[in-house]
Short mmCIF file of the C-alpha atoms (twelve columns), coordinates in Angstrom:
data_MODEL
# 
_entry.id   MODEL 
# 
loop_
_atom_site.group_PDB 
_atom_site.id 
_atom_site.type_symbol 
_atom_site.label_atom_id 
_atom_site.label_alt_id 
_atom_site.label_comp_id 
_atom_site.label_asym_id 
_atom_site.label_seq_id 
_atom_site.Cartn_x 
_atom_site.Cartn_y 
_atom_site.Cartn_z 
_atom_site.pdbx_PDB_model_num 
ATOM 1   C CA . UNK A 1   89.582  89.946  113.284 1 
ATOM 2   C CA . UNK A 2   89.026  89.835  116.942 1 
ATOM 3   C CA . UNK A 3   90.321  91.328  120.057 1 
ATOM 4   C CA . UNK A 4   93.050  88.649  120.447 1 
ATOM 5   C CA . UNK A 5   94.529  89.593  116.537 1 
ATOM 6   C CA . UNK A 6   95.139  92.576  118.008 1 
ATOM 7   C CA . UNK A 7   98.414  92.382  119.266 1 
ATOM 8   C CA . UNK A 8   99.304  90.357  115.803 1 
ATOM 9   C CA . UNK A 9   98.007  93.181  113.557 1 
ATOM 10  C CA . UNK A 10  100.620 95.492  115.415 1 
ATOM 11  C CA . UNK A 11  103.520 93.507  115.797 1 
ATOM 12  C CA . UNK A 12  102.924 92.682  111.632 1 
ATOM 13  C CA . UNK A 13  103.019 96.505  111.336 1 
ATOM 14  C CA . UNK A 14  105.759 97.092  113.213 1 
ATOM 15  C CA . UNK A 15  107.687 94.074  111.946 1 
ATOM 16  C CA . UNK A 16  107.158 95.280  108.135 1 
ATOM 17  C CA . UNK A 17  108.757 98.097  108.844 1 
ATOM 18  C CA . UNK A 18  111.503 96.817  111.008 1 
ATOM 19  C CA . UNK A 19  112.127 94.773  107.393 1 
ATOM 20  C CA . UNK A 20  111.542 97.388  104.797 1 
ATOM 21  C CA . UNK A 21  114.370 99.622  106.728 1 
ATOM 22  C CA . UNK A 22  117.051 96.183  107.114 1 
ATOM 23  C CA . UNK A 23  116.230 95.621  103.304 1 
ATOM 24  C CA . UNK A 24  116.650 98.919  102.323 1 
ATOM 25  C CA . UNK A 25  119.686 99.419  103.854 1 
ATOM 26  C CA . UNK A 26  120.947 95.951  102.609 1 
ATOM 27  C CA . UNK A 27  120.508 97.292  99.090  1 
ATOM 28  C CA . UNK A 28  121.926 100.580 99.473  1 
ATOM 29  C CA . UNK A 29  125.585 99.089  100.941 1 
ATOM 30  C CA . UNK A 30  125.048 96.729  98.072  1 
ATOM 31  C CA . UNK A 31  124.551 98.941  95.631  1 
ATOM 32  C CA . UNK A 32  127.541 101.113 96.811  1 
ATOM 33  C CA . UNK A 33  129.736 98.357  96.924  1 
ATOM 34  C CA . UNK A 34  128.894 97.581  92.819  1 
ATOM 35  C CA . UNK A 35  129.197 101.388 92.085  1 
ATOM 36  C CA . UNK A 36  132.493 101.486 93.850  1 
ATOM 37  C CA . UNK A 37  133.695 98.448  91.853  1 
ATOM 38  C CA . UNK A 38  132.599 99.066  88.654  1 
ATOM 39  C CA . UNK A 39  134.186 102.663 89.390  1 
ATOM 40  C CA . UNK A 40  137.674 100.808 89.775  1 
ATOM 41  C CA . UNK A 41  137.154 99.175  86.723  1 
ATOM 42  C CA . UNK A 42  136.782 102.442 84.558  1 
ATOM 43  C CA . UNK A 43  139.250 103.165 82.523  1 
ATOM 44  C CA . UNK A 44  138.272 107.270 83.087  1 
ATOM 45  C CA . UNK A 45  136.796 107.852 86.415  1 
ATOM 46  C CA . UNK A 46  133.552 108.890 87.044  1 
ATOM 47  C CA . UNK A 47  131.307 110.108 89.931  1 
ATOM 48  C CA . UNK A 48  127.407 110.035 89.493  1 
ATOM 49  C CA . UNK A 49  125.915 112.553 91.270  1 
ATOM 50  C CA . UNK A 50  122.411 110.799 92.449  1 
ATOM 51  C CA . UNK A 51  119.873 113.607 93.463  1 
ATOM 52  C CA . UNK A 52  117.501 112.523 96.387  1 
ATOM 53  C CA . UNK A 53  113.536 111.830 94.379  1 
ATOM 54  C CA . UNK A 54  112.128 113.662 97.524  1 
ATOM 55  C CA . UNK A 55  109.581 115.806 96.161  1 
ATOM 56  C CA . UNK A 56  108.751 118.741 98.736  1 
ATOM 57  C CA . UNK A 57  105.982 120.367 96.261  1 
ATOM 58  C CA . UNK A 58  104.633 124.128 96.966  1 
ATOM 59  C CA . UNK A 59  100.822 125.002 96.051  1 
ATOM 60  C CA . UNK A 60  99.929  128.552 95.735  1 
ATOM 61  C CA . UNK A 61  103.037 129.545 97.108  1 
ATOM 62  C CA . UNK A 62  102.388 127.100 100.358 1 
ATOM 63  C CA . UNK A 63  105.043 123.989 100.875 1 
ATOM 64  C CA . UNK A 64  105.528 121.356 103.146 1 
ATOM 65  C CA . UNK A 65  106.777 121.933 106.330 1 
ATOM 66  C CA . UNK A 66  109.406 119.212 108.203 1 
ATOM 67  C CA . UNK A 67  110.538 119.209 111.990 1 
ATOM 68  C CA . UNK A 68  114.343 119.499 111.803 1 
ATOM 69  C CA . UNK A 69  113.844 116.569 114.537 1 
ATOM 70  C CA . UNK A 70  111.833 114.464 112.054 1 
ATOM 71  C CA . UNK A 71  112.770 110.951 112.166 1 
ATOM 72  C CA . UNK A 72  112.901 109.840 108.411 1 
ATOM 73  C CA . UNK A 73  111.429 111.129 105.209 1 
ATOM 74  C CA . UNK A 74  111.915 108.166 102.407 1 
ATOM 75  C CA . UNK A 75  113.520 109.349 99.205  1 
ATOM 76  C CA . UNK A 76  110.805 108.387 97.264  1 
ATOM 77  C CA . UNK A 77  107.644 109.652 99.215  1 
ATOM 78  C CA . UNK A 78  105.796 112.826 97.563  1 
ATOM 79  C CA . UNK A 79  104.638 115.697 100.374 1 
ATOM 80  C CA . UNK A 80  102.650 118.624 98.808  1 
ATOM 81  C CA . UNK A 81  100.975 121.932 99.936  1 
ATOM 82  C CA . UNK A 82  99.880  122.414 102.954 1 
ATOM 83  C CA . UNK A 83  101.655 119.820 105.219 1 
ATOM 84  C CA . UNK A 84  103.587 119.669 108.626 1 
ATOM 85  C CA . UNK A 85  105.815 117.060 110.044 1 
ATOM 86  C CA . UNK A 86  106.442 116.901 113.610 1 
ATOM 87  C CA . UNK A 87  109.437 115.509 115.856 1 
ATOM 88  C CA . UNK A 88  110.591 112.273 114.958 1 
ATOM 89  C CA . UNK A 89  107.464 111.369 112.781 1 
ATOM 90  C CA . UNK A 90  108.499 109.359 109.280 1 
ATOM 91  C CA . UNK A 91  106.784 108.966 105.772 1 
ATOM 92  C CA . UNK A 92  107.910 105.976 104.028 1 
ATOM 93  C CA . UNK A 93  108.605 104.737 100.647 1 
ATOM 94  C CA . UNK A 94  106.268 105.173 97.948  1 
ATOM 95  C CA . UNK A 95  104.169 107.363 100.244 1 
ATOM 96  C CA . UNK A 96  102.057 110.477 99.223  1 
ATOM 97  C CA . UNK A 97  101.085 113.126 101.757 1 
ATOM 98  C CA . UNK A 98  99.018  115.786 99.889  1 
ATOM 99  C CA . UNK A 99  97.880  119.497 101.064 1 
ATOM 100 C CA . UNK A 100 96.722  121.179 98.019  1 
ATOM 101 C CA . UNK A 101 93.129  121.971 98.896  1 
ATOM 102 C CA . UNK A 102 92.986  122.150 102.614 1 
ATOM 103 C CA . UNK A 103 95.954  121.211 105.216 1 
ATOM 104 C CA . UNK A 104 97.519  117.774 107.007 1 
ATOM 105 C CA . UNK A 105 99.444  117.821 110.421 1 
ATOM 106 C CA . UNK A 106 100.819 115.359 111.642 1 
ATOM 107 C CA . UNK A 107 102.027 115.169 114.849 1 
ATOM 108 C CA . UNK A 108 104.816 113.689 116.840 1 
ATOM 109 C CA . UNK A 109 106.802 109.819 117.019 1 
ATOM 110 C CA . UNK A 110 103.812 109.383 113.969 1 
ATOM 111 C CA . UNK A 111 104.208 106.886 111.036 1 
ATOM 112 C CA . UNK A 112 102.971 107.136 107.194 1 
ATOM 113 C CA . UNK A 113 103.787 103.458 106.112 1 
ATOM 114 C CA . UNK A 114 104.960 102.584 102.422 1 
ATOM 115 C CA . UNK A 115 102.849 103.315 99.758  1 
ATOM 116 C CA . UNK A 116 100.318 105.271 102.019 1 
ATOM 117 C CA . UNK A 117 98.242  107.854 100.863 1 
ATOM 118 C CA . UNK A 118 96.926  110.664 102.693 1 
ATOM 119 C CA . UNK A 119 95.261  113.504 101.141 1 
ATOM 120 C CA . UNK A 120 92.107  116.256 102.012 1 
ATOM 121 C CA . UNK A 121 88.932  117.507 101.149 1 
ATOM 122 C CA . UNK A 122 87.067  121.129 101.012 1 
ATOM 123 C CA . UNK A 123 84.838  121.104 97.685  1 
ATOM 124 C CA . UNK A 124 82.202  118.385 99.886  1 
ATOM 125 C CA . UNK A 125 83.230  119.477 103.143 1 
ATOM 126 C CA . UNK A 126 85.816  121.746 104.867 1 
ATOM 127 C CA . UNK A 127 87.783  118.417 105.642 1 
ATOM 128 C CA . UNK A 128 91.692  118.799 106.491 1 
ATOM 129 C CA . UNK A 129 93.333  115.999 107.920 1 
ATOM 130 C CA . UNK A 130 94.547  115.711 111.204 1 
ATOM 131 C CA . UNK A 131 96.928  113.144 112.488 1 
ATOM 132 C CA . UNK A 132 98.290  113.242 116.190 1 
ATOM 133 C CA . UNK A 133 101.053 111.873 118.177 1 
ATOM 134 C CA . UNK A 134 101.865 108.206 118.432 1 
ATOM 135 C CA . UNK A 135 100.064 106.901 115.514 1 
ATOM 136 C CA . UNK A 136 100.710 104.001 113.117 1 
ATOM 137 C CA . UNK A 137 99.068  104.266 109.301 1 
ATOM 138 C CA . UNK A 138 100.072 101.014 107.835 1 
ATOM 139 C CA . UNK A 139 101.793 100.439 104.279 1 
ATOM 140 C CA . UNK A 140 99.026  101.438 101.751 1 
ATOM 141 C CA . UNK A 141 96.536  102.925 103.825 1 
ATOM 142 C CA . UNK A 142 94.321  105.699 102.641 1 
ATOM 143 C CA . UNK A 143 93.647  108.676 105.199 1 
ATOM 144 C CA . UNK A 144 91.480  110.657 103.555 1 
ATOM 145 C CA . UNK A 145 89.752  114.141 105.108 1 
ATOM 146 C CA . UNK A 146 89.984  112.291 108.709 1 
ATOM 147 C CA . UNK A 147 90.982  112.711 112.049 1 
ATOM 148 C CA . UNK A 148 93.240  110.548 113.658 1 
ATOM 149 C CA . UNK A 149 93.857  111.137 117.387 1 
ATOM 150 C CA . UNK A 150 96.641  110.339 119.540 1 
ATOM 151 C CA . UNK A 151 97.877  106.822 119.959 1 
ATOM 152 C CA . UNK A 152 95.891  104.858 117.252 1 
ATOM 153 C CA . UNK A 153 96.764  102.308 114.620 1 
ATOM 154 C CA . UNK A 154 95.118  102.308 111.123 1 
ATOM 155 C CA . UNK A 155 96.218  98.882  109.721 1 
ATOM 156 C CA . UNK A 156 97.643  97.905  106.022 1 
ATOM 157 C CA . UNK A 157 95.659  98.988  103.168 1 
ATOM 158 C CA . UNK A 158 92.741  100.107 105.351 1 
ATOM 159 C CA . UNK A 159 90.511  103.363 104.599 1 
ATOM 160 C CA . UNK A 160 89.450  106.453 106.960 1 
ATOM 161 C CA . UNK A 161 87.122  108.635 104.992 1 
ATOM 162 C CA . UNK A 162 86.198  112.161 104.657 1 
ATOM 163 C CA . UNK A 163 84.872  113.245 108.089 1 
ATOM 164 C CA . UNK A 164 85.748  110.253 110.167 1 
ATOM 165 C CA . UNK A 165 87.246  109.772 113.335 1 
ATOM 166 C CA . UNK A 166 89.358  107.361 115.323 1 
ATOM 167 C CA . UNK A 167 89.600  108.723 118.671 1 
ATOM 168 C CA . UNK A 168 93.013  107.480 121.051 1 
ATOM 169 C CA . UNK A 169 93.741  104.203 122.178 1 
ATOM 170 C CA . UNK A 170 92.000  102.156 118.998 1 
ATOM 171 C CA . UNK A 171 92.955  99.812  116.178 1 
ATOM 172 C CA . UNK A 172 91.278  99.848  112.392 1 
ATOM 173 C CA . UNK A 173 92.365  96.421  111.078 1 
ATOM 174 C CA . UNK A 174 93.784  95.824  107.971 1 
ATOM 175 C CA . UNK A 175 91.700  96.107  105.029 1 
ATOM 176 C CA . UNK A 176 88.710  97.813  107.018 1 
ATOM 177 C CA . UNK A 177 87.135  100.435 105.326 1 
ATOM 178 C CA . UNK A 178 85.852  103.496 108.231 1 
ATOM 179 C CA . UNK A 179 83.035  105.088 106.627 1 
ATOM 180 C CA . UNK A 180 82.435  109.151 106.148 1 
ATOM 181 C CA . UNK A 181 81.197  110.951 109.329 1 
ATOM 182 C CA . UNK A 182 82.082  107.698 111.596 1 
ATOM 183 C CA . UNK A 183 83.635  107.571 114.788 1 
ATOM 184 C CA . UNK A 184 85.581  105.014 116.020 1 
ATOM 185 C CA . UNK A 185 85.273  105.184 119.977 1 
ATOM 186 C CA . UNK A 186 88.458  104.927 122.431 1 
ATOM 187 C CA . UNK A 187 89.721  101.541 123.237 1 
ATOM 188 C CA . UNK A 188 87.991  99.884  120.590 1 
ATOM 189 C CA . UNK A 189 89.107  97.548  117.321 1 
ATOM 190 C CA . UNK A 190 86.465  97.761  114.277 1 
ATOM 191 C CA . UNK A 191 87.245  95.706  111.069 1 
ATOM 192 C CA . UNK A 192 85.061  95.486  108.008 1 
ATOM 193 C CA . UNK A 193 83.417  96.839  104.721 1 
ATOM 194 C CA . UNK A 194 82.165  98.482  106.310 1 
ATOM 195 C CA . UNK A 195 84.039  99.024  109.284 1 
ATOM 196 C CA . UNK A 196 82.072  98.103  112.737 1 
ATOM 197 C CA . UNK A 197 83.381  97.640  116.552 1 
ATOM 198 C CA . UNK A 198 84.122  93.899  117.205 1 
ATOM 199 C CA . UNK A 199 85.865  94.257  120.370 1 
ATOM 200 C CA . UNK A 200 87.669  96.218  122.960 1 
ATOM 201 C CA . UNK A 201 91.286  96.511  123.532 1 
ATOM 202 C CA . UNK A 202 92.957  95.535  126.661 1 
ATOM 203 C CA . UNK A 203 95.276  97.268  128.701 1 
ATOM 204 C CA . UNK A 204 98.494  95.266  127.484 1 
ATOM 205 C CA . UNK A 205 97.048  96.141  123.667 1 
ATOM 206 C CA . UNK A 206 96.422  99.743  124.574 1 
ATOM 207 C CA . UNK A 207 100.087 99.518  125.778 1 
ATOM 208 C CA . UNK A 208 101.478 97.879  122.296 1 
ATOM 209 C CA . UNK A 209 100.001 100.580 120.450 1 
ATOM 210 C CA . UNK A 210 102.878 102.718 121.977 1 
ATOM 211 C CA . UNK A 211 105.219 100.279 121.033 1 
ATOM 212 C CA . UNK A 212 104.580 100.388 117.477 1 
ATOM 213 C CA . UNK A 213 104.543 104.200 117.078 1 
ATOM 214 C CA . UNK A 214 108.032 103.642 118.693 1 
ATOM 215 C CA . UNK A 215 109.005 100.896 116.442 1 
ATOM 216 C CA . UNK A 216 107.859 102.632 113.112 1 
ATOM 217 C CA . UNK A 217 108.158 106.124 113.491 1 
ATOM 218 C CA . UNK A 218 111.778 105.996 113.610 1 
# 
């Protein structure tokens, strides 16, 4: 990918999401509309209970923590240990934030796409992971004992590894895989296996970055 994908990579990110929710929603009416017919039809009534698949997991007595202002936390995401959720910041279906050997924050108007994982490290290196405000992890991404600062996007099904960094203002693309101990510098967009700089981001790209943590985080 080059500079000029950037824009593409985003609005695909933000776009997927913008679908997942209007599909999910779709399904839900749909599926209450069958339930309430097939209800009708019984000859002795019966309500189903459905209990939420939200798994909020302690370990060693420490469990997640969520902003009463959080945006959205999907019914079938996992969040364990160690873990905070800011203001209006959403993990999304299928997603897995774990804290059981060190601890994740993650900031504010931040998204965990679908499928995501993000997890921690300490036996290698004292490695918690650290996600700030405005930031966009894409559907089956893998954070893993990394820093994410403000106002990045880490694309679909890429990988941050233990120790690296991807400072504001910067894209990962899709697929890329940031090595341990690398930084990716401000206002850059690296791609790869592995992952190197192929371009800088301009100002209207900075801007869209923005855009999709407001698109996706809520």
């Amino acid at each position: 990918p080059t500079v000029s994908n950037v824009a593409g990579i985003i609005t695909m990110t933000s776009i997927g999401a913008r679908v997942v929710v209007a599909a999910s929603n779709a399904a839900r009416k749909m599926g209450q509309a069958l339930d309430g017919l097939g209800q009708s039809m019984e000859v002795c009534k019966y309500t189903e209970k459905l209990v939420p698949s939200t798994r909020f997991v302690a370990v060693d007595g420490v469990a997640p923590t969520v902003s009463e202002s959080a945006a959205f936390v999907a019914p079938s995401a996992n969040m364990i240990g160690d873990v905070s959720l800011g203001k209006n910041s959403s993990v999304w279906y299928g997603a897995t934030v774990r804290g059981d050997v060190n601890k994740v924050s993650i900031g504010e108007n931040s998204s965990i796409g679908d499928r995501a994982v993000v997890h921690v490290a300490k036996i290698q290196g004292d490695f918690p992971t650290i996600i700030g405000n405005n930031v966009t992890v894409g559907p089956g991404a893998i954070i893993h004992a990394a820093t994410l600062k403000d106002s990045c996007v880490v694309g679909a099904s890429a990988q941050v590894l233990d120790g690296a960094v991807v400072e504001s203002n910067s894209v990962v693309s899709p697929g890329s895989v940031v090595t341990p101990g690398t930084t990716v510098k401000t206002g850059e967009i690296w791609a790869g296996t592995p992952a190197k700089a192929v371009g800088k981001l301009t100002e209207e790209e900075v801007a869209s970055i923005l855009e999709s943590a407001d698109s996706t985080a809520g």
